[in-house]
C-alpha positions, 0 to 999 in steps of 0.5 A: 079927864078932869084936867082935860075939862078943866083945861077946856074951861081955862082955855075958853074952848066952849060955854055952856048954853041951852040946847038949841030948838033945831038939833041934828041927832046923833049919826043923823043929818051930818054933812060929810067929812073930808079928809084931804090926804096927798097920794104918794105919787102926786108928791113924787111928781111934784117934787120932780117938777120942782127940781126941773123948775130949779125951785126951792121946796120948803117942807114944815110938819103942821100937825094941829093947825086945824086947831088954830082955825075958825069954826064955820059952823056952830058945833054943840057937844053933850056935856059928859057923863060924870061932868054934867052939871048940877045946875044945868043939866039939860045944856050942852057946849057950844064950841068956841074953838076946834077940838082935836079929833073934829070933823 
């Protein structure tokens, strides 16, 4: 864990700020997520028009593309148990860059 926190402060991914006035609860006033995940069938069906079409179909795995994007909204994050520090105990992180595992 300490690698990992240190690796987000090398990298820039958040800053420590004071806790902003308007702040959602924890599991309350989320908006929802989305997961876009294509069906099987709309595979097969597309591949089967492309090779009617005589097109050619590139296919790239991009796993963690999503970690490479912008944020369009602001995301604050507790300060972990065990990491919270001493001097600002009471601030959270404001996220710079997508975390893997965020909706």
């Amino acid at each position: 864990m300490h690698e990992e926190i240190h690796e987000f402060e090398r990298l820039e991914v958040w800053e420590l700020v004071p806790r902003p006035d308007k702040v959602t609860e924890e599991g309350i006033d989320f908006e929802e997520s989305f997961a876009p995940v294509a069906r099987l069938e709309a595979i097969r069906i597309f591949l089967a028009f492309a090779a009617q079409m005589n097109m050619v179909v590139y296919q790239m795995d991009v796993k963690t593309a999503f970690l490479n994007g912008n944020l369009r909204e602001e995301v604050f994050v507790s300060q972990p148990d065990g990491f919270v520090d001493a001097d600002n105990p009471n601030h959270v992180y404001k996220l710079k860059k997508a975390l893997y595992g965020l909706k």
